[in-house]
C-alpha positions as CSV (number, residue, x, y, z in Angstrom):
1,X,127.3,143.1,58.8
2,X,131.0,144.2,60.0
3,X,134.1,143.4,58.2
4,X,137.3,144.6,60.1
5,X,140.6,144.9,59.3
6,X,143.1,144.6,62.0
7,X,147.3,144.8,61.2
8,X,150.1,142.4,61.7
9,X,153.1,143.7,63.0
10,X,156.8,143.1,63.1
11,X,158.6,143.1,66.7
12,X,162.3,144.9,66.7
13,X,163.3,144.3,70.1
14,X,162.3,143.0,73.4
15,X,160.2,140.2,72.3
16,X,159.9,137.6,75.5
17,X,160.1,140.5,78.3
18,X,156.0,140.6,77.4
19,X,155.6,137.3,79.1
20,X,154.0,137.4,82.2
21,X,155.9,135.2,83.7
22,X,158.7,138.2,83.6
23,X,156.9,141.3,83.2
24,X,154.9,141.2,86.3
25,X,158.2,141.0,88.3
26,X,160.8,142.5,86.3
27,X,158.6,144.8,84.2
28,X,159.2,144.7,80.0
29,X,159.2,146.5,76.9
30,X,159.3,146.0,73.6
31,X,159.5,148.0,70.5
32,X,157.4,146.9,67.0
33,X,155.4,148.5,64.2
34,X,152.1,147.3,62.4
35,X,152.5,146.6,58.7
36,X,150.2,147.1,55.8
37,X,149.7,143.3,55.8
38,X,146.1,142.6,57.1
39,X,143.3,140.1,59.0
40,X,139.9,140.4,57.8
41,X,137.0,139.4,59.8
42,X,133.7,139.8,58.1
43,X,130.8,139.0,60.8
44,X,127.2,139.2,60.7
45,X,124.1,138.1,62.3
46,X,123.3,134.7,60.6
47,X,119.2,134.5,59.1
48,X,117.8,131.7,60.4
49,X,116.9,129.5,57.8
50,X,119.3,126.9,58.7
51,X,119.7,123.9,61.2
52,X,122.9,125.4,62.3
53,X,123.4,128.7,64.3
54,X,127.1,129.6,64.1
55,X,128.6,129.3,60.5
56,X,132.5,129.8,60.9
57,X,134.9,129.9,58.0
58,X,138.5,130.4,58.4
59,X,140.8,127.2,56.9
60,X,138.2,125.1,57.5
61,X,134.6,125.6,57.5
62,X,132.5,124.8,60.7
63,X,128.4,124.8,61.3
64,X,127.3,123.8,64.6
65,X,124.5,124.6,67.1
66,X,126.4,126.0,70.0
67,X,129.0,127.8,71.0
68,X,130.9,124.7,72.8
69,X,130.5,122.7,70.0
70,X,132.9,125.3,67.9
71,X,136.5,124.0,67.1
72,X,138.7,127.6,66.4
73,X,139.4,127.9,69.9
74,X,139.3,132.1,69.3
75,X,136.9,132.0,68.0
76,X,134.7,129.7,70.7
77,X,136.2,132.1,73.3
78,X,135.3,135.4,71.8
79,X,131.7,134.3,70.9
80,X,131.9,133.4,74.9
81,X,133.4,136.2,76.5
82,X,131.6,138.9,74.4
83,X,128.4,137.2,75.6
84,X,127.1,136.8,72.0
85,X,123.9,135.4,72.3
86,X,122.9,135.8,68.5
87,X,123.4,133.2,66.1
88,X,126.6,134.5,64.2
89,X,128.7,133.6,60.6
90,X,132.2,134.7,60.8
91,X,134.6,134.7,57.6
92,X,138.1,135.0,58.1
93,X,140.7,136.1,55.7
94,X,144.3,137.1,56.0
95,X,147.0,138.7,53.3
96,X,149.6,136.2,55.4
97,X,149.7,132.8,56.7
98,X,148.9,132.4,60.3
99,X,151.9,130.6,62.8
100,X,154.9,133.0,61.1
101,X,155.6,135.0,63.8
102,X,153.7,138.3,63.0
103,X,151.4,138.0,65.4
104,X,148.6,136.4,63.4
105,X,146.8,135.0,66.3
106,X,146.8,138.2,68.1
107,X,145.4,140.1,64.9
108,X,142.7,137.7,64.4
109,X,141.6,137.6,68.3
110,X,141.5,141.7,68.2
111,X,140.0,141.6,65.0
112,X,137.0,139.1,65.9
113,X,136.3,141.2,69.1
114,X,136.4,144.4,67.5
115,X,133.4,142.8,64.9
116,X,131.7,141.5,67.7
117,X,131.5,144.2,69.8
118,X,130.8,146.4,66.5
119,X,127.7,144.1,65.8
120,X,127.0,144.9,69.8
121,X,126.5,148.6,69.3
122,X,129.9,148.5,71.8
123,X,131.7,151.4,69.7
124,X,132.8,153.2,72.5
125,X,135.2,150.1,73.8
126,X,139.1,152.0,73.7
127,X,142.1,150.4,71.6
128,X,142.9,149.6,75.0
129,X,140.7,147.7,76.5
130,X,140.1,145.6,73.1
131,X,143.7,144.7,73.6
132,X,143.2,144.0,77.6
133,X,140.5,141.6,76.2
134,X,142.3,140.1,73.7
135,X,145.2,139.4,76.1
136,X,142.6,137.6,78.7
137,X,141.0,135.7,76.1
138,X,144.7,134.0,75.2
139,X,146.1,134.1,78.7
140,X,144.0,133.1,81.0
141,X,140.4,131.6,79.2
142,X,142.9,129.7,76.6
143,X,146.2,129.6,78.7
144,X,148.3,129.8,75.3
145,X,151.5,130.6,75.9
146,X,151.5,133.9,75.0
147,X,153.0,137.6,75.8
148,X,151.2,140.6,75.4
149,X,152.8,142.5,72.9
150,X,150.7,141.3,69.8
151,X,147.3,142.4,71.4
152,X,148.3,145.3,71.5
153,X,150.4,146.3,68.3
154,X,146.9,145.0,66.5
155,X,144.9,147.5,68.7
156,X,146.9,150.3,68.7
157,X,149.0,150.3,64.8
158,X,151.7,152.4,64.9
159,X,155.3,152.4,65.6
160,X,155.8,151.9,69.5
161,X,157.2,151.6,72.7
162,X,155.2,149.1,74.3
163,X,156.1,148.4,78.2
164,X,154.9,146.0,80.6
165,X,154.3,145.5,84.5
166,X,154.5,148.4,87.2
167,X,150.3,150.0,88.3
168,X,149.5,150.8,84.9
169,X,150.7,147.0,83.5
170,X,150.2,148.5,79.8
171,X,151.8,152.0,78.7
172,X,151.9,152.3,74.8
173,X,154.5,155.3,73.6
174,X,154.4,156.3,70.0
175,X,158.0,157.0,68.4
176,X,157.9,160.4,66.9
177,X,160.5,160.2,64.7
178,X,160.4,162.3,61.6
179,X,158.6,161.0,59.1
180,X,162.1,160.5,56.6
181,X,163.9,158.5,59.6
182,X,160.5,155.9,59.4
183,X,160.7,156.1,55.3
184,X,164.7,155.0,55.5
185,X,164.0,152.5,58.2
186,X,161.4,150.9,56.3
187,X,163.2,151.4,53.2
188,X,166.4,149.2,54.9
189,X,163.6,146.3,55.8
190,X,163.5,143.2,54.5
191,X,160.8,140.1,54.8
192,X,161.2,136.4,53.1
193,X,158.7,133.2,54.0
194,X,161.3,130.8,55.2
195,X,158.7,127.8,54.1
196,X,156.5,126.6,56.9
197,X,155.4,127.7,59.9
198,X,154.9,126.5,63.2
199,X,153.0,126.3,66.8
200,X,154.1,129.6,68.5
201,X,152.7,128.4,71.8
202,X,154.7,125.2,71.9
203,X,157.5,126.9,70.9
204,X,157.3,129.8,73.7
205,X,156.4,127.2,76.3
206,X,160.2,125.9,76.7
207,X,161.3,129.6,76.2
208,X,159.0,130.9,79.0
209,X,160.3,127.4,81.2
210,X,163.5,128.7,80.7
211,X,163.2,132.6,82.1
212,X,164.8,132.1,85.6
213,X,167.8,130.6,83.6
214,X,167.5,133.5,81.6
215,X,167.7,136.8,83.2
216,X,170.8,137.9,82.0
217,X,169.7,137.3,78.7
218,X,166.3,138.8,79.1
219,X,167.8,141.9,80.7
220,X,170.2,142.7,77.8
221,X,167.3,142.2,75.4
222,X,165.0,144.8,77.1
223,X,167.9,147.2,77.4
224,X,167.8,147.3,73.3
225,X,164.2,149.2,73.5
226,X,165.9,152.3,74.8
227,X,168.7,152.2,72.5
228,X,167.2,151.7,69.8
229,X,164.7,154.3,70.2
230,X,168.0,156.9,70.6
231,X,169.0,155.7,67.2
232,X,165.8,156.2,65.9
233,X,165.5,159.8,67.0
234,X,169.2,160.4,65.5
235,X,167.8,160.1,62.2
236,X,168.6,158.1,59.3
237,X,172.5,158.8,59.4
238,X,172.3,156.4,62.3
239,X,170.4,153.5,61.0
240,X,173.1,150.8,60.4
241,X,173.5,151.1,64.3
242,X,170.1,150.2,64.1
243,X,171.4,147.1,61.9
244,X,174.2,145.7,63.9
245,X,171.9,145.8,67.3
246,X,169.1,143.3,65.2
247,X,171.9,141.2,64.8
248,X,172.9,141.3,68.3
249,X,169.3,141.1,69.5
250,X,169.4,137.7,67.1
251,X,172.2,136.3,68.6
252,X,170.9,136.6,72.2
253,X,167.4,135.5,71.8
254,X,168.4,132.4,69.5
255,X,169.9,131.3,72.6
256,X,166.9,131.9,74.9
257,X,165.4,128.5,73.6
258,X,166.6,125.5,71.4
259,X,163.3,125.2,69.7
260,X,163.6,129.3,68.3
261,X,166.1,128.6,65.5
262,X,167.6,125.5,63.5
263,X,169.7,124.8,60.8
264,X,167.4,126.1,57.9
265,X,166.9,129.1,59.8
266,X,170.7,129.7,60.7
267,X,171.8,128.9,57.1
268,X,169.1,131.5,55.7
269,X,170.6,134.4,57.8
270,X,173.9,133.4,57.2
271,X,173.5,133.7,53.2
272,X,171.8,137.1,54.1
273,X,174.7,138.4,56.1
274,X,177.5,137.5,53.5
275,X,175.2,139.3,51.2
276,X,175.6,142.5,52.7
277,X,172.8,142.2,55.5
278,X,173.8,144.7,58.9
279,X,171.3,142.4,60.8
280,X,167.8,141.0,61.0
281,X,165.8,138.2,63.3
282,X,163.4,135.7,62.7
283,X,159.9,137.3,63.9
284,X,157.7,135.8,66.2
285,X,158.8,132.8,68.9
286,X,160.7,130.8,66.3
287,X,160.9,127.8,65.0
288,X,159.8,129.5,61.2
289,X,157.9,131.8,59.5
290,X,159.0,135.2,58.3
291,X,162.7,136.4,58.3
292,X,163.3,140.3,58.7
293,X,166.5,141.1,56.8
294,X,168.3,145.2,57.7
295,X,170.5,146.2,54.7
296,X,171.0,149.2,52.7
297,X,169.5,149.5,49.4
298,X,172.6,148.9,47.3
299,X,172.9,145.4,49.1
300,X,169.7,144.0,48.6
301,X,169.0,142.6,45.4
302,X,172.2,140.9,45.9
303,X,170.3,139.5,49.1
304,X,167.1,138.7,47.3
305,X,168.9,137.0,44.6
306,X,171.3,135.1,47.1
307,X,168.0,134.0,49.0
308,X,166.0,133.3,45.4
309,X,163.9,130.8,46.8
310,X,162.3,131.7,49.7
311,X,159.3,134.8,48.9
312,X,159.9,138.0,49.4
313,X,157.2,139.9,50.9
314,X,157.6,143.6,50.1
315,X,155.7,145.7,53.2
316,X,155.2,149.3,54.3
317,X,154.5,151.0,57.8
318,X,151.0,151.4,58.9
319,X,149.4,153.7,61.8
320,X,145.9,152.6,62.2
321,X,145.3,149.7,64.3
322,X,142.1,147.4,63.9
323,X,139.8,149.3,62.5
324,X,136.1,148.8,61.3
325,X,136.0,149.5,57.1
326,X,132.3,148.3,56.5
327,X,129.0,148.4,58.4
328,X,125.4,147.6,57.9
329,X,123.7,149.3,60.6
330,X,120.2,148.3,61.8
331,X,120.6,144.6,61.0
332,X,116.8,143.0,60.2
333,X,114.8,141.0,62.2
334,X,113.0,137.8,61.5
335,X,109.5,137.0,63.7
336,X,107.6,134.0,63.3
């Protein structure tokens, strides 16, 4: 038995120069951080005493024969592409919802191969090529509209650089910023459940229709990663800087798609802003889920009391990546 544990994150800046569609020409980065909210995956060879051989709980609850017969399209995919020939129960459980734009999918894909490939004996595999997996599995054996950003963040954890295209296509750049600069940039962080989430594929589909349209746009947004790393490595004095360019960042990729934002959405940030909010964005492709909120500490519980009903979801920096926190080694064996 495996159980691993594998990091959502929150994206700063960049988000949409990951898409292939643009990175492979233009080249991308981004810049995010894993939080300590988690996916479990808890995976194990399945004793056969049962008229099923794939036992698969997530939101629903699946037992089936083969692998084609499986409905979580991750999880059909991994079990395929890891060729897994072992009859297999998977139990998935998250400290989140999935569809709110912290990379949920991403964290459970990672998170599944990292089990699999534990159960495999594969423990050599790098963070690196379980996120190069991860991103063919969504890309190109699912074709979800997708960047790759997410694959990696859950691989890697940590607070990063992330850029895209050029002969390496992946290079992933820890920010060493001193260890108060990441406590006051947490400690100005803010993250409230608008209410419901949403499709993050269908939603990036228009945005990723829309990227000739868009360079400008696109451009400007990847320019942020850079900048905002120099405000970073300025130290805390500088944050609010840090602030006002989420807010810009917001106002440009809001208008990247008209499915990323709507009224709900608009009003939420609004009431956050006359609060005392410097800036913030809503994570992910859009359309709901989570809204990160940047304000100094003596503005925000006028913020959480101005946005009273929607949850507030307190959350800390983590460095780790997907990781493996329980094995069973030598698994038995059953002859007949």
């Amino acid at each position: 038995m495996v159980i691993t544990k594998t990091p959502f994150r929150v994206s700063f800046f960049g988000g949409g120069t990951d898409y292939p569609s643009w990175a492979e020409e233009n080249g991308g980065a981004v810049l995010s951080t894993t939080i300590n909210k988690y996916c479990y995956i808890t995976c194990r060879y399945l004793p056969p005493f049962f008229d099923f051989n794939y036992q698969i709980r997530y939101t629903e609850q699946e037992h089936v024969k083969t692998i084609a017969e499986i409905k979580h399209p991750s999880v059909r995919a991994c079990l395929s592409f890891s060729k897994m020939n072992e009859r297999i129960e998977m139990q998935h459980n998250a400290d989140l919802p999935a569809m709110s734009g912290l990379g949920s999918s991403s964290a459970f894909t990672v998170g599944f191969l990292n089990a699999l490939y534990t159960l495999q004996g594969k423990a050599a595999i790098s963070k690196l090529q379980l996120a190069s997996d991860a991103i063919h599995i969504e890309q190109q054996l699912l074709k979800e509209n997708v960047g790759s950003q997410d694959q990696i963040a859950a691989a890697f954890g940590g607070l990063n650089k992330i850029e895209f295209g050029g002969p390496e296509k992946v290079r992933v750049s820890p920010v060493g910023v001193a260890p108060a600069t990441v406590k006051a940039l947490e400690d100005h962080l803010m993250l409230f459940f608008t209410g419901f989430s949403r499709n993050a594929s269908e939603i990036a589909a228009e945005q990723i229709r829309n990227i000739k349209t868009k360079e400008k746009e696109l451009r400007e947004m990847g320019a942020m990663v850079p900048e905002a790393v120099k405000i970073l490595n300025a130290g805390p004095a500088r944050l609010s800087d840090f602030g006002k360019l989420l807010d810009e960042s917001w106002r440009i990729k809001r208008g990247l798609s008209s499915q990323i934002t709507n009224r709900h959405i608009d009003d939420m940030y609004a009431v956050a802003r006359e609060a005392g909010a410097l800036g913030g964005k809503l994570l992910g492709a859009g359309g709901g889920g989570f809204l990160l909120v940047f304000a100094k500490s003596e503005d925000q519980a006028r913020i959480k009391e101005k946005l009273g009903k929607f949850l507030h979801v307190p959350f800390r920096f983590e460095n780790e990546g997907s990781q493996v926190i329980f094995q069973i080694e030598n698994e038995p064996t059953y002859t007949s």
